[in-house]
N, C-alpha and C positions, 0 to 999 in steps of 0.2 A: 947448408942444412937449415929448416928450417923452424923454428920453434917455437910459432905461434900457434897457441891453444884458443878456442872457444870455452869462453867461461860458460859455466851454467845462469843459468838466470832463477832463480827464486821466486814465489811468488807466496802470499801466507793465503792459508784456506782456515777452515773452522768444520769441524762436526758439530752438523745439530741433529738431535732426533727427533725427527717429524713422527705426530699422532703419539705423543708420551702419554701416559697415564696416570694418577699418583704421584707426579714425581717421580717418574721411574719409565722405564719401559720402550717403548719408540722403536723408530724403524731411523737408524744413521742416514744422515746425506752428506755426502761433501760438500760444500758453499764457498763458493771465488766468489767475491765482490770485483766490483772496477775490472771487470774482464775485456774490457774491450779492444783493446789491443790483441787479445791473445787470437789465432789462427783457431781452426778449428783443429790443426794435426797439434798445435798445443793444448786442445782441450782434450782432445783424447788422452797425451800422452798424460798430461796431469789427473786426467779421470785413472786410467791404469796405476799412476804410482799410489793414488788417493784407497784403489783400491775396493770402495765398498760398493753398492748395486748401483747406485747412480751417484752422481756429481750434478750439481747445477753451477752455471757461471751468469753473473749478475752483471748485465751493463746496459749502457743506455739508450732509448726508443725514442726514436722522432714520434710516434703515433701513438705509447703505452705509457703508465707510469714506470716500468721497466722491461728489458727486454732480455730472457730467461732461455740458453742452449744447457740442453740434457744430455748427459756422456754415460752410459755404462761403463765397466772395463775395456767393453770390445767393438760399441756403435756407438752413434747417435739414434735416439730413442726422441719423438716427439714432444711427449706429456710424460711428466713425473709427478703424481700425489705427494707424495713422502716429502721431498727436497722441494717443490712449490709452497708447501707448509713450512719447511725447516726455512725456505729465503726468507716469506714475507713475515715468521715470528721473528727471526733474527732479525729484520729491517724494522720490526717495530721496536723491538728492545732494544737497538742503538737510535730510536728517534728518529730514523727515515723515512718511515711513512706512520701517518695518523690513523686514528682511529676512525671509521666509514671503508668506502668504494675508493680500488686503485686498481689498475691492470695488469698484465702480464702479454705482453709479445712474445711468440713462439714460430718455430718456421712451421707448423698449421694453424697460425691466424692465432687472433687475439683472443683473451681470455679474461671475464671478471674475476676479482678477486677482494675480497668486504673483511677487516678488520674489526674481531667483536671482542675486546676484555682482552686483547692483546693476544688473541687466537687467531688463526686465520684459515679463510676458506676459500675455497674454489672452483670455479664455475663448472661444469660438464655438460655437454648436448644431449637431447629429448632420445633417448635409446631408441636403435635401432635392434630387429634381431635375426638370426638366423637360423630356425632350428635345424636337425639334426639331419630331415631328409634332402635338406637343401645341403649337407656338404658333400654328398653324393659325386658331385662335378667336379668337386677335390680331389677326390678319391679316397676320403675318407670316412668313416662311420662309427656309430657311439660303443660297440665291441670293442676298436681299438684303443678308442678314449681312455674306457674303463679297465681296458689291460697295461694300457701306461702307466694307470693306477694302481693294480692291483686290484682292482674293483671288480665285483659282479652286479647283475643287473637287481638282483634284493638288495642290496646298500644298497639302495638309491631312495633319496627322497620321493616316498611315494607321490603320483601324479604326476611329478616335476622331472620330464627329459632336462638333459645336458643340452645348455644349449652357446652360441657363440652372440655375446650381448656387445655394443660398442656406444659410447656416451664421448669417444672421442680419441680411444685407442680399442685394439680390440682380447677380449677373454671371454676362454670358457670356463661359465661358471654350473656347477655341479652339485647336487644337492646331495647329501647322504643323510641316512637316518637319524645316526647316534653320534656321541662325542667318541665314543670307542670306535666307531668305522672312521671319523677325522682325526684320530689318534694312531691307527696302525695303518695307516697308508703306507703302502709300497712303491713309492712313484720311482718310474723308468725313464732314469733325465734325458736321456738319447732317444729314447720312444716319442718323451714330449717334446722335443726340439724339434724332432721330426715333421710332428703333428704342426706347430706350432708354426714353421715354414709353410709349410702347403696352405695353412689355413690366416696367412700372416697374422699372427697372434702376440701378444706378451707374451702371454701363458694360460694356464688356468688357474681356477679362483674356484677350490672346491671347500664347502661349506655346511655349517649344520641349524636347526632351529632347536636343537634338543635343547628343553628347560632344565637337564641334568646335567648339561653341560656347557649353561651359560646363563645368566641376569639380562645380556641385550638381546638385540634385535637376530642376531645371528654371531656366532664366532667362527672362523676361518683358517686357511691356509693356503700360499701362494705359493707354485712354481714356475718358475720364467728362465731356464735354463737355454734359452734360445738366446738371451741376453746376458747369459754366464752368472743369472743369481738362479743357482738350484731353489734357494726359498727366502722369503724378507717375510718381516715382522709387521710392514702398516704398507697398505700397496691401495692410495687415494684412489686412483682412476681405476680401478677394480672393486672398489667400497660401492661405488656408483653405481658399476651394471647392474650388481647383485642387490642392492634397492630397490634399483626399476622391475629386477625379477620380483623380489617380495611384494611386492605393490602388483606389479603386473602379471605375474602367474601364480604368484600363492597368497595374494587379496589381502596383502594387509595394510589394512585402512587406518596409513601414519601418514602423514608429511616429511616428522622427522625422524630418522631413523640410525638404532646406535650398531654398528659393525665390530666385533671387536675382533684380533688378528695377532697372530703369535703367539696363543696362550699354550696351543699345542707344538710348536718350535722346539727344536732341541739344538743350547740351552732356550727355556721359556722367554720371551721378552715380547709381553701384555702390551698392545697399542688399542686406539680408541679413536674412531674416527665417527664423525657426527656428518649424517648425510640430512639434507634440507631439500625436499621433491617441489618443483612449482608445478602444480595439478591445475590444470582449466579444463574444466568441460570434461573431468575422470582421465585424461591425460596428460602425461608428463611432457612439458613445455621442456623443463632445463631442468639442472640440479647445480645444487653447493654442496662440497665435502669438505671438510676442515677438520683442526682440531689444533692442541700445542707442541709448540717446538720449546726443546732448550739443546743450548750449548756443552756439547759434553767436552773437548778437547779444541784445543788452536795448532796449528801445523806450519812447518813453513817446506815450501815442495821444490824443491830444484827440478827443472824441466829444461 
C-alpha cells in the first residue's frame, strides 16, 4: 500500500486595488511576485483559487524591467489595466522600481510603463477602429448589441454609434445619454459572451458624458463575462479606447482625460483612471492610462 501524498505547495499573493480613489475604491487584482517558476497550469489554478477578475504573476525579463502573465479565473487574457497598476504601485511601495520609465513584458510584446508620485501608468497603442457596418462579416449588428443591453436605439449617445475601439485588446464602447440609462442597464451576460466570441472582445465598455451624472471626463461600466467577470470597477485597457473615442468621435479637445468606473456597480466601488493621449499632427500616436494602487489584504494560496 502505498502512502505517499503530494504536498501542496503554497505560494503568498496580495490584493491590490488598482485605480483607487480617495482612499477607497479600486478595482482588486491578485499579485504573485517571484513567479517564475510557476507553470502556466499553476497560474491558472492560483488565478481560480485567487478568485477575482484578473491575477497578474510578476517575474523576471531578459528584455523588460519585468515580465507580467494575466490569468482570469478561466483564461489567460493579454493586457490587464487594473492589476498592471496594482503590480507596478505595489513595486513602488516595496522599493522595486523608481520613480521615471520601466517596462512590462507580455506575451503581446513589450509595454512602457512611467512611475509619477508613486502612481503608475501605462502605455497603450494609437486606436484602431471598427465601426458597426464592418461587423457585418461577424454576423453581428448594433440591434443585437443594444438588446444584450437592454438598450434601444434613443439611449444612445446622440451621433456616436457603438463602435469596437482596440489600443491593444479589443471593446465595445457605447455611448448612452444619461446617468439613468448607465444606471438601469439590463445586460444579457450569455447574449454578451456571445457577441463577445464572434467579435473576439473583452467585453463592452458602455458609457456616459452626462454632467448630471459625473465631475470627469466620462463615468462607466464594464462587462466582460466572456472572461467570467460579469462587471469590474476600474478596467485600464478600456479607459483607453473610450478616450480615443472622446477625442476622436466626440472632439474633445484634452490630452488628459479622467474616466471614472464603478460608481454605478452594485455595491458602488468609485475607481479613477487618468488617460494621457500623445497627439501629433491631431492624431493619437500612443496613450498612458494609470492611476493608484493600494494593498488591501495578503493571502497565502495552496496550489
Amino acid at each position: 500500500m502505498n502512502n505517499t501524498q503530494v504536498s501542496a505547495k503554497t505560494i503568498p499573493a496580495q490584493i491590490v486595488n488598482g485605480f483607487e480613489t480617495d482612499g477607497g475604491g479600486g478595482n482588486p487584482a491578485g499579485v504573485v511576485l517571484d513567479a517564475d517558476q510557476l507553470s502556466e497550469t499553476d497560474m491558472l489554478r492560483i488565478a481560480a483559487k485567487i478568485g477575482l477578475s484578473e491575477t497578474a504573476f510578476v517575474s523576471a525579463s531578459d528584455t523588460e524591467g519585468f515580465k507580467l502573465d494575466f490569468f482570469t479565473p478561466n483564461r489567460r487574457i493579454a493586457h490587464c489595466g487594473h492589476a498592471t497598476i496594482a503590480v507596478f504601485s505595489y513595486l513602488a511601495e516595496l522599493g522595486r522600481v523608481a520613480e521615471g520609465d520601466t517596462s512590462k513584458e507580455t506575451v503581446d510584446g513589450p509595454r512602457k510603463i512611467s512611475i509619477k508620485h508613486g502612481a503608475a501608468y501605462m502605455e497603450q497603442l494609437a486606436p484602431t477602429y471598427r465601426m458597426a457596418d464592418d461587423w457585418v462579416k461577424d454576423d453581428i449588428t448594433v440591434a443585437e448589441v443594444l438588446q444584450s443591453l437592454g438598450l434601444t436605439e434613443s439611449a444612445l449617445t446622440p451621433g456616436v454609434s457603438p463602435m469596437l475601439v482596440n489600443t491593444g485588446n479589443s471593446f465595445i464602447v457605447v455611448g448612452v445619454k444619461d446617468g439613468a440609462t448607465l444606471r438601469d442597464l439590463k445586460p444579457d451576460f450569455e447574449r454578451i459572451s456571445a457577441i463577445s466570441e464572434k467579435l473576439d472582445l473583452i467585453g463592452y465598455y458602455v458609457f456616459t458624458t452626462d454632467r448630471n451624472a459625473t465631475d470627469k471626463d466620462a463615468t462607466t461600466r464594464m462587462f466582460a463575462p466572456r472572461y467570467a467577470i460579469e462587471e469590474e470597477s476600474a478596467t485600464g485597457m478600456a479607459a483607453g479606447p473610450l478616450a480615443c473615442v472622446l477625442h476622436d468621435h466626440m472632439h474633445l479637445d484634452k490630452d488628459v482625460l479622467l474616466i471614472e468606473q464603478g460608481r454605478f456597480m452594485q455595491p458602488a466601488s468609485p475607481s479613477l483612471i487618468t488617460v494621457e493621449l500623445a497627439i501629433e499632427n491631431g492624431k493619437i500616436q500612443n496613450l498612458m492610462a494609470g492611476g493608484e494602487g493600494r494593498v488591501s489584504r495578503n493571502l497565502n494560496i495552496d496550489y
